[in-house]
N, C-alpha and C positions, 0 to 999 in steps of 0.2 A: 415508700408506702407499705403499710402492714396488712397482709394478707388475713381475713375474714373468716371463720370457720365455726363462728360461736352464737348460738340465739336467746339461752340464760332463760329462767323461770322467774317466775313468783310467786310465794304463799302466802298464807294469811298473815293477821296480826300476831306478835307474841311468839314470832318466828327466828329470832336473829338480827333479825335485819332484811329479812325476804319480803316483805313488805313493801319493797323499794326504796326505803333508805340502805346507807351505808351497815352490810354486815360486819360483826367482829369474829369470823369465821367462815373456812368455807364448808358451802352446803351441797349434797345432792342437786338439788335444783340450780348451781349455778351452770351446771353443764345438760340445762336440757333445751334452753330454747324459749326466749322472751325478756323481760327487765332485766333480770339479776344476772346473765352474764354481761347483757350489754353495759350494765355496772358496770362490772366486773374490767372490759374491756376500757370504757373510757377511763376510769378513774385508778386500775394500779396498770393497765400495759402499755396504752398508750403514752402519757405520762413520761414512760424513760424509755421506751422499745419505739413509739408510732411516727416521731420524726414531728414533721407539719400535722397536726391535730386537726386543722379543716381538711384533709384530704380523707377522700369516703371511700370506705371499708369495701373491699370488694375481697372473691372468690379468690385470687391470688392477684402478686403484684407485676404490672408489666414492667420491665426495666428497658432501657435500650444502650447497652454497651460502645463507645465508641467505633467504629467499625463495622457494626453487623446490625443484622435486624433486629426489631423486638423481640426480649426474650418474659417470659413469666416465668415467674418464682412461687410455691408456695407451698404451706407446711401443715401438719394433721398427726392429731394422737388415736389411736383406738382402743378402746376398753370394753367393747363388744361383749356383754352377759347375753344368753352364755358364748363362750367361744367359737361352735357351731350350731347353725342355727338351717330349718329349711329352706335352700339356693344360697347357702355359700359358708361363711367361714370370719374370723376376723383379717386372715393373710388376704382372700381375696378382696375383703373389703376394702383392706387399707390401700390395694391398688387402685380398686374401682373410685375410691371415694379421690384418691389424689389428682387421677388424670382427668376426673370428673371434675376438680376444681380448676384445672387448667384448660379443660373443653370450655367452660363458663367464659372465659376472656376470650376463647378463640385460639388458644394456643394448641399445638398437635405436641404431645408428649415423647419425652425426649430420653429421658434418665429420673429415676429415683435412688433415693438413700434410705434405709430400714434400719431404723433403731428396734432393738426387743429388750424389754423388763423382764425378768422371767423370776417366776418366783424357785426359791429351794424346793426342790421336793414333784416339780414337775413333770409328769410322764414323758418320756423321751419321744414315743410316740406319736404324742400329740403332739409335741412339736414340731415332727417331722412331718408330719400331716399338714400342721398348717404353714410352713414354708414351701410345701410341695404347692401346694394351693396356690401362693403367692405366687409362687416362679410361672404357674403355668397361667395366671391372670398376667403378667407381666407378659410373655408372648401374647397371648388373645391380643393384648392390647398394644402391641406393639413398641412397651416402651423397656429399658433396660435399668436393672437394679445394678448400679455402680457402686453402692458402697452400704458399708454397714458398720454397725457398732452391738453387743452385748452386754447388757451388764446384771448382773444377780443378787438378789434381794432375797434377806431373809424370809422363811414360814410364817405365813400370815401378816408381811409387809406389802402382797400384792396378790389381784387373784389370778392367778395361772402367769396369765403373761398377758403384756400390753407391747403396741409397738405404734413407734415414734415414724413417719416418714417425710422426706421434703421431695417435692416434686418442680425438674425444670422441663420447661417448653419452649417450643419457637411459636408466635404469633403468629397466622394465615395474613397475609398483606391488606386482605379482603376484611380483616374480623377490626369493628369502629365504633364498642360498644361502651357506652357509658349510657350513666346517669341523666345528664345533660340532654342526651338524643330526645328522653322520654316525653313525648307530648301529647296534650288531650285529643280525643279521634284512637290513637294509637291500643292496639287489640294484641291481647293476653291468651298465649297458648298454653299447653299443655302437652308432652310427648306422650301419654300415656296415663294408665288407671294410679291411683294415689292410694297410699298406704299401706301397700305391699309389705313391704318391709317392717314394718312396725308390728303389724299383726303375725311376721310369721315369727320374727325375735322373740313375744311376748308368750306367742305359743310354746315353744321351746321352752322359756324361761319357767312354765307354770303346768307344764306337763301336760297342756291341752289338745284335745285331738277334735279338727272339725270334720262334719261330711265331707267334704271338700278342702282338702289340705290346701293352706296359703303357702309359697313360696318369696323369698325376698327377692325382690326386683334387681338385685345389686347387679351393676354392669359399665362396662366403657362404655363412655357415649360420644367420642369424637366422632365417629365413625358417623353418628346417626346426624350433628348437627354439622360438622366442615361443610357438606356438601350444601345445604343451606347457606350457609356464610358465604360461600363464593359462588352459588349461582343466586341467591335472589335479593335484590337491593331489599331495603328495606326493613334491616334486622337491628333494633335499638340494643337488645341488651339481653344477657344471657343469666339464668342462675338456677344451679340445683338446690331443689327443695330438702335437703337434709331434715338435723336438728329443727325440730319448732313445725316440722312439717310446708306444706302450701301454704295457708292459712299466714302463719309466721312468716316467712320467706315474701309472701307479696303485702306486707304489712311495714315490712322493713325495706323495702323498693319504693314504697308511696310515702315513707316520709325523707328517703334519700332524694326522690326524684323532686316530690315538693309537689304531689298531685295525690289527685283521689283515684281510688279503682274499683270499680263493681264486677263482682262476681257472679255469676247465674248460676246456682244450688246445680241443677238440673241438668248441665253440662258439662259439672266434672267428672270425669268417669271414674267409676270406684266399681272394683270388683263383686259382685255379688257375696261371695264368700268374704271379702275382707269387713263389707256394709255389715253380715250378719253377726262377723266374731265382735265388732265395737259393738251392737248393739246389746250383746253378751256379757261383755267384758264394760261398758260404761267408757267408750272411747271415742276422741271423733277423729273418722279418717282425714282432716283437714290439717288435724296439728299432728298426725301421726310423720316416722319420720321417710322419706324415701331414698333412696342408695343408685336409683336405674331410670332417674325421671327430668326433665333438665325443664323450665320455665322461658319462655320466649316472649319479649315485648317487640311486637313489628308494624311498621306501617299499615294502615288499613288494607291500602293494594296489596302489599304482598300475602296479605292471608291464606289467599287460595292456595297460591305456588308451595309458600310454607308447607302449608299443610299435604299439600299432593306427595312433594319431596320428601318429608318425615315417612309419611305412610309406605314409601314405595322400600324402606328398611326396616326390617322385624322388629328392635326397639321401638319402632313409631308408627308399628299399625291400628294400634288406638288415640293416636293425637287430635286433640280437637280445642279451638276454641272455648275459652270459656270467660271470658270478661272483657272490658272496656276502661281505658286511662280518662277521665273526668278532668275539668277544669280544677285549678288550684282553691280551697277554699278555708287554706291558713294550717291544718290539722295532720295532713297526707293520711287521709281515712282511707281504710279496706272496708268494703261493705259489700253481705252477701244477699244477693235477690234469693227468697223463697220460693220452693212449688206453688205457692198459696196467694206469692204477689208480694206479699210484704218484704222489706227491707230491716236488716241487724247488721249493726257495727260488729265485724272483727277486730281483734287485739294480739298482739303477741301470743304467743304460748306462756298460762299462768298456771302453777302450781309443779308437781312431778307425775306427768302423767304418766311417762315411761323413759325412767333415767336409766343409761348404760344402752346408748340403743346402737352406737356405733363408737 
């Protein structure tokens, strides 16, 4: 199975091929979240990398080695513009974002590997800075950097430095989440405020300073969802909102699952300061990306507990409800209830609203 990490855009006509046909190059928008990576995935990775072509794309892949229990496997590039950004860095991201895709299956992190691109000419101490970063996100989180690779790239073949990581875990016995679980009735959480992160990268990237500085959410989160996974039945299915934002992420669950899901505007919690810089900036915190926020499909019952348990951990003192799994009705549509009543079809993430976000 090949591990998931991509949401892909689209633009207009008279684009390439962003349009959603076949491009004949790649674009900025293939790495931000909607059609055009998921192009991109089906039709050049899958292909010679994905194995079985019906098996669905998830956050990483679980394996089960003869002998031992299940383990998860899975892999993540970062190109983080700019390289520091307000709450954290690209080193701490590439931890937070790895073990965050192995918390997604239910796996507790184990070991990672750190590839770095680095370009000629890059400050030493920015480097140093941002592997310090990483090492001490790596304690936070518990898991250990076993190996690594460098290699160096001419002036102006890269910008500053990118890094490569693969992340293994062992599966909680307890964690039984797929696709398959997901049925109508079944109620869509949230650990917290959306968009964080988006808004505080863009700030950084454009020199903007608000009343109220945003910071990026970026964080472990096994810590906040384990404890979930093994006390309260009832837990379908897991996945961080990266790339493509909420919005994306549960757009691309409803056509995996092969069901509809409605959303209530009015329930998602969005910062006050992150609401005000989109509306600034021409953003919506839905498709922005988040680094510190994980998505939960669970049984109607366990709502409550869900939610008592998230809350009772600093990541998850603003978790709440915010939608509902609908009957199958051919499409796997995401639809968001308005303050006003009315109902709008979401979609993918289309265009480049903010490429280089992680």
């Amino acid at each position: 199975m090949m591990a998931n990490h991509s949401h892909g855009t689209v633009e207009g006509p008279d684009d390439g091929g962003a349009s959603g046909g076949r491009a004949d190059r790649i674009l900025l928008a293939h790495g931000d979240g909607g059609l055009l990576t998921a192009n991109l995935v089906e039709e050049v990775f899958l292909p010679y990398l994905g194995g079985q072509q019906s098996e669905k794309l998830l956050d990483a892949a679980v394996i089960q080695p003869k002998g031992c229990g299940r383990l998860a496997l899975t892999t993540d590039s970062f190109v983080v513009k700019p390289v520091f950004f307000p709450g954290g860095d690209i080193g701490s991201l590439a931890v937070h974002g790895t073990v965050n895709d192995l918390a997604a299956v239910g796996a507790r992190p184990v070991a990672i590997t750190a590839g770095f691109i680095l370009e000629e000419g890059l400050d030493l101490d920015t480097l140093v800075a941002v592997v310090r970063s990483m090492g001490q996100a790596a304690a936070t989180a518990g898991v250990r950097v076993v190996a690594g690779d460098t290699k160096v790239v001419e002036r102006d073949a890269a910008d500053q430095l990118f890094i490569n990581t693969t992340g293994l875990g062992e599966v909680l016995p307890q964690a039984d989440l797929a696709f398959a679980h997901i049925a109508p009735g079944d109620r869509v959480l949230v650990t917290g405020t959306v968009g964080d992160h988006g808004v505080a990268v863009v700030s950084r990237r454009r020199g903007l300073a608000f009343d109220t500085p945003v910071r990026s959410d970026s964080a472990p989160l096994f810590d906040l969802v384990a404890p979930v996974l093994e006390e309260v039945p009832g837990v379908k299915f897991l996945r961080d909102p990266t790339r493509g934002g909420l919005a994306t992420t549960l757009k691309e669950i409803a056509l995996s699952a092969g069901v509809e899901i409605v959303i209530d505007e009015e329930r998602i919690p969005v910062n006050d300061a992150v609401r005000g810089a989109c509306d600034i900036l021409g953003l919506d915190p839905l498709y922005l990306a988040n680094e510190g926020k994980m998505l939960l499909v669970v049984a109607p019952e366990a709502v409550a507990p869900t939610l008592q348990r998230l809350r009772r951990h600093p990541l998850g003192a603003t978790a709440a409800e915010i939608g509902v799994v609908q009957a199958w009705a051919g499409k796997g549509e995401l639809w968001l209830r308005t303050p006003l009543g009315g109902t709008k079809r979401l979609d993918r993430l289309a265009g480049e609203q903010l490429p280089r976000i992680c």
